[in-house]
C-alpha positions as CSV (number, residue, x, y, z in Angstrom):
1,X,-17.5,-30.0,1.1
2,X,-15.9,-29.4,4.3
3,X,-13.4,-26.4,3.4
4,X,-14.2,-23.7,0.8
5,X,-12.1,-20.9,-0.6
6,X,-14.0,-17.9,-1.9
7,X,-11.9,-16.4,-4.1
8,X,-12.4,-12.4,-5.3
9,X,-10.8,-11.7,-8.4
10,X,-12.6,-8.2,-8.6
11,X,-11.6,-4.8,-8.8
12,X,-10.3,-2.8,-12.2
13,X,-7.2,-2.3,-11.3
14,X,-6.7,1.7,-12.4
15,X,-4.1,2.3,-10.3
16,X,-2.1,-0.4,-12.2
17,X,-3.2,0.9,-15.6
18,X,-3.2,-1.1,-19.3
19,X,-6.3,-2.9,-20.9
20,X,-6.7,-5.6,-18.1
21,X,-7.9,-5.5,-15.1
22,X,-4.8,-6.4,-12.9
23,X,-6.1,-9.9,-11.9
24,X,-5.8,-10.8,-15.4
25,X,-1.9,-8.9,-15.4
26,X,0.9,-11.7,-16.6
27,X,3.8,-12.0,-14.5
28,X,6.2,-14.9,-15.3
29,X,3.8,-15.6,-18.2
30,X,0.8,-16.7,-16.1
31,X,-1.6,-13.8,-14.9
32,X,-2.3,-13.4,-11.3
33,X,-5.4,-15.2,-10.7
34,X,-3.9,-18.3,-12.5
35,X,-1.2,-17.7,-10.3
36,X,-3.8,-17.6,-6.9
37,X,-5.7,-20.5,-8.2
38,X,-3.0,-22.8,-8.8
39,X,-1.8,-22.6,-5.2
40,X,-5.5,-22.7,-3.6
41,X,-6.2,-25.7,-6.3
42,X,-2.9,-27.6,-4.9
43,X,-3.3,-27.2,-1.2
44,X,-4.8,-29.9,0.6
45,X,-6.8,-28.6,3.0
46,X,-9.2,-27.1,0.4
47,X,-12.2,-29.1,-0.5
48,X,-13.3,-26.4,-3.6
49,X,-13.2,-23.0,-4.7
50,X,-16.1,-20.8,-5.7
51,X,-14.4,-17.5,-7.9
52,X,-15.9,-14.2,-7.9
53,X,-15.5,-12.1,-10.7
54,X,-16.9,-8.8,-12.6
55,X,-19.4,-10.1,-14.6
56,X,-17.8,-8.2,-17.8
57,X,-14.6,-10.7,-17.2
58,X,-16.5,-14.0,-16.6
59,X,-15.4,-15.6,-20.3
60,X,-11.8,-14.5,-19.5
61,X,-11.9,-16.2,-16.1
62,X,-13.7,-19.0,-17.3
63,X,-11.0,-19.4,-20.0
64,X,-8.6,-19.5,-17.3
65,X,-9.9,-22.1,-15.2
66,X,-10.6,-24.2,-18.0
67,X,-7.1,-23.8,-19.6
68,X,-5.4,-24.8,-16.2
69,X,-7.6,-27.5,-15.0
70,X,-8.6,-26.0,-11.6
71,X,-10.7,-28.9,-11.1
72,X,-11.6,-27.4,-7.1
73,X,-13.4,-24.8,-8.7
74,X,-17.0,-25.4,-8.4
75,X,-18.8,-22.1,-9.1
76,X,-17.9,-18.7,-10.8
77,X,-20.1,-15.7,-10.5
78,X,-20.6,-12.9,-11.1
79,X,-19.6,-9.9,-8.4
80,X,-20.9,-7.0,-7.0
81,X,-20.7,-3.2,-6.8
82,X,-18.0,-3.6,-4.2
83,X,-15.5,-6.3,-2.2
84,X,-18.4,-6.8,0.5
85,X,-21.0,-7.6,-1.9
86,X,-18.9,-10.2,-4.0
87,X,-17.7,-11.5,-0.5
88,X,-21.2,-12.1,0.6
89,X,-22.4,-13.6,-3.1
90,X,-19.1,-16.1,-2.4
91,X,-20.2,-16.6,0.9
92,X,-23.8,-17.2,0.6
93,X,-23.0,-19.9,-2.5
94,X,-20.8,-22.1,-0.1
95,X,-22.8,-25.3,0.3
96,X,-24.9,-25.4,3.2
97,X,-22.9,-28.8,4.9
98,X,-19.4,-26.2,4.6
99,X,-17.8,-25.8,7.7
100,X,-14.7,-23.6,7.0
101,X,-15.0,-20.6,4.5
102,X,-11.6,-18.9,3.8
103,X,-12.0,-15.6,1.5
104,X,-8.7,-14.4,-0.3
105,X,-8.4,-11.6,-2.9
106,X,-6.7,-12.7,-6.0
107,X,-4.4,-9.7,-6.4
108,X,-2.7,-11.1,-3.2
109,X,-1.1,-13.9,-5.8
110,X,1.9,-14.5,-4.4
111,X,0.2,-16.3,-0.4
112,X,2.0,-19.0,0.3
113,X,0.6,-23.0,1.2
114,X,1.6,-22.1,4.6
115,X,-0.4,-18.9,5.3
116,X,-3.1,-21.1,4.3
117,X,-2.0,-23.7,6.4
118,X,-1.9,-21.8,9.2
119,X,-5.5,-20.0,9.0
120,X,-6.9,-23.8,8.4
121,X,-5.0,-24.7,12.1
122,X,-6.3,-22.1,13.7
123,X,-9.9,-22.4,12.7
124,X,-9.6,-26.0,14.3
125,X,-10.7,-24.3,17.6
126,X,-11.5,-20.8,16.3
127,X,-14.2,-19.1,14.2
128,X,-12.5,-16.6,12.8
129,X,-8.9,-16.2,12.1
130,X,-6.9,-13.2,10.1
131,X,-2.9,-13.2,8.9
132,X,-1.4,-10.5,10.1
133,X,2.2,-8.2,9.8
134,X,3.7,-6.5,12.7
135,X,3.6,-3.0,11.6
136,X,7.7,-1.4,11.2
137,X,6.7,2.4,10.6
138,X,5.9,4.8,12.9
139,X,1.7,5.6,12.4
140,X,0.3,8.5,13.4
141,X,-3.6,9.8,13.4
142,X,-4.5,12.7,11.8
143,X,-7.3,15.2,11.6
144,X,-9.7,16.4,9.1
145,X,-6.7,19.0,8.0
146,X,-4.1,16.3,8.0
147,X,-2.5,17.5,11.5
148,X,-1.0,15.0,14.0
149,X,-2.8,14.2,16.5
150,X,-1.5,10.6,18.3
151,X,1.8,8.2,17.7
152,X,0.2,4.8,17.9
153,X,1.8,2.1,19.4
154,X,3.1,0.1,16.6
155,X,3.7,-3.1,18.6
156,X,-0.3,-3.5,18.9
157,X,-0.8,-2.8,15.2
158,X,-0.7,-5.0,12.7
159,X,-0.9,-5.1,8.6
160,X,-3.8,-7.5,8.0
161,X,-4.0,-10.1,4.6
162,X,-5.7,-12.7,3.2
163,X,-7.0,-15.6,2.8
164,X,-9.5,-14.9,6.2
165,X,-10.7,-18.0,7.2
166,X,-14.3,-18.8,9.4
167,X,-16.6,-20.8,10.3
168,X,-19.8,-20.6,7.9
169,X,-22.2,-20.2,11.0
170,X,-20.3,-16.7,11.8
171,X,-19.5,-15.0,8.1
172,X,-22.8,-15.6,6.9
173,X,-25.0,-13.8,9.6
174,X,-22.2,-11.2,9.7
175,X,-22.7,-10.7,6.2
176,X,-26.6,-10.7,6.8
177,X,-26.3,-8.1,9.9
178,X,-24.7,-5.8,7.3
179,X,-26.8,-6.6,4.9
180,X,-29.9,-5.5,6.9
181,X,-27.9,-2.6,8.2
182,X,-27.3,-1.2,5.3
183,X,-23.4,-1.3,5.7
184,X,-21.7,-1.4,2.9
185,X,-17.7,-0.5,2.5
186,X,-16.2,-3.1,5.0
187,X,-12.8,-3.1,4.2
188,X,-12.2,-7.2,4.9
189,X,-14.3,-9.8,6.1
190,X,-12.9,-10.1,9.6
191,X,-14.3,-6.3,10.1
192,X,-17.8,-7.3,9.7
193,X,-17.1,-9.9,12.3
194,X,-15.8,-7.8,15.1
195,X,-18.1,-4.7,13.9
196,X,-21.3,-7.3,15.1
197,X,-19.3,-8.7,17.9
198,X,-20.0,-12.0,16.3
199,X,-16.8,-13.8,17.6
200,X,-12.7,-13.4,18.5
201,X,-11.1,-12.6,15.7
202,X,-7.7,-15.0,15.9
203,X,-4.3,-13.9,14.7
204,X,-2.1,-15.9,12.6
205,X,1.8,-15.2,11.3
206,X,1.2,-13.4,7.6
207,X,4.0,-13.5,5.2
208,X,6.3,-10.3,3.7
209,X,5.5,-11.4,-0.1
210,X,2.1,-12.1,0.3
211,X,1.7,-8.4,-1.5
212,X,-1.3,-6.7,-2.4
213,X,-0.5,-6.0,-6.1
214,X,-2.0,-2.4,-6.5
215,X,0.5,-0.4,-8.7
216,X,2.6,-0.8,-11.7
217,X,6.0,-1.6,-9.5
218,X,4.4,-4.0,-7.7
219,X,4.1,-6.2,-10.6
220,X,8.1,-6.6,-10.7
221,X,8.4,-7.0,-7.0
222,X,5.8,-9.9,-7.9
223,X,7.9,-11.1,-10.7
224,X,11.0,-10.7,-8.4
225,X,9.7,-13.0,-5.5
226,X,8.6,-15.7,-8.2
227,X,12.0,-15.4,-9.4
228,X,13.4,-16.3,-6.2
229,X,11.0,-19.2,-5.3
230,X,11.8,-20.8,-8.4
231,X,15.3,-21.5,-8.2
């Protein structure tokens, strides 16, 4: 396998409240990670898909990959104590021969082919890539007692998303350096990579509804955008 897509459908989803955890949430009668699946299972770039999971889920999300035929999917495990660790058990059970590893979180449902598409470009002649928003609010910096201290420059920042795509020679020992440091609340996978120094980290055009489904309304802007792509 040439191309594999880690895919993390952890987290228990709190802040979204009800008996699932929010990866499992319907929306337009399929839940979010059938959702995620369906379009990582359909794009052709992707040689297979290995699915994290909390181990206390793995029936239900082997019920769902049986019951949609994601035939990509070639491994699901089960997770760790945090997103690092399940990243680095996904990363670590990519084949040996994989060159390109893209990690995506489920509970971004809604990426597109193209966002996908465009990390797979760029990793032609990069080794690490990330989507990325231009930032439209004013950000400030604060101290410790919530006082402003700067107005950052919002035309260098930038919302970051998933899938992050690399090469398997650079995510692996960055997830080892961490690993050995004893790092452990990396926030994405590209951080690990420009906290070692490991390689460039390559920008690529994100997309507005590729959301990160966190709290109750953002399951009907979810259900709104899949409204609107399927008319």
């Amino acid at each position: 396998m040439s191309t594999v897509a880690i895919i993390l459908a952890g987290g228990a989803g709190t802040r979204l409240q009800g008996p699932l955890p929010k990866q499992f949430r319907l929306i337009g009668g399929r839940s979010l990670l059938e959702i995620c699946l369906g379009t990582f299972q359909g794009h052709p770039g992707l040689d297979g898909i290995i699915l994290v999971c909390p181990a206390a889920q793995m029936p239900l999300a082997e019920k769902t990959v049986a019951a949609g035929r994601f035939t990509k999917v070639t491994n699901i495990l089960p997770g760790g104590n945090s997103r690092q660790e399940s990243s680095s058990i996904g990363v670590w059970a990519a084949p040996d021969t994989s060159e390109n590893i893209l990690i995506h979180d489920a509970v971004r449902a809604l990426v597109a082919p193209a966002v996908i598409s465009r990390v797979l470009e760029a990793l032609a002649c990069s080794q690490a890539v990330m989507p990325v928003l231009p930032v439209s609010d004013t950000t400030i910096r604060v101290d410790d007692a919530d006082v402003v201290t700067a107005v950052l420059d919002r035309a260098k920042l930038r919302h970051v998303q998933t899938p992050q795509g690399f090469k398997l020679e650079i995510i692996r020992p960055a997830h080892e350096r961490a690993r050995v440091d004893g790092f452990t609340n990396a926030g994405d996978d590209c951080s690990l990579v420009v906290r070692y120094g490991l390689a460039p980290v390559v920008t690529v055009a994100g997309d507005p509804a590729n959301i990160k489904i966190t709290y109750p309304q953002d399951l009907a802007i979810a259900e709104a955008i899949l409204g609107i792509r399927d008319k």
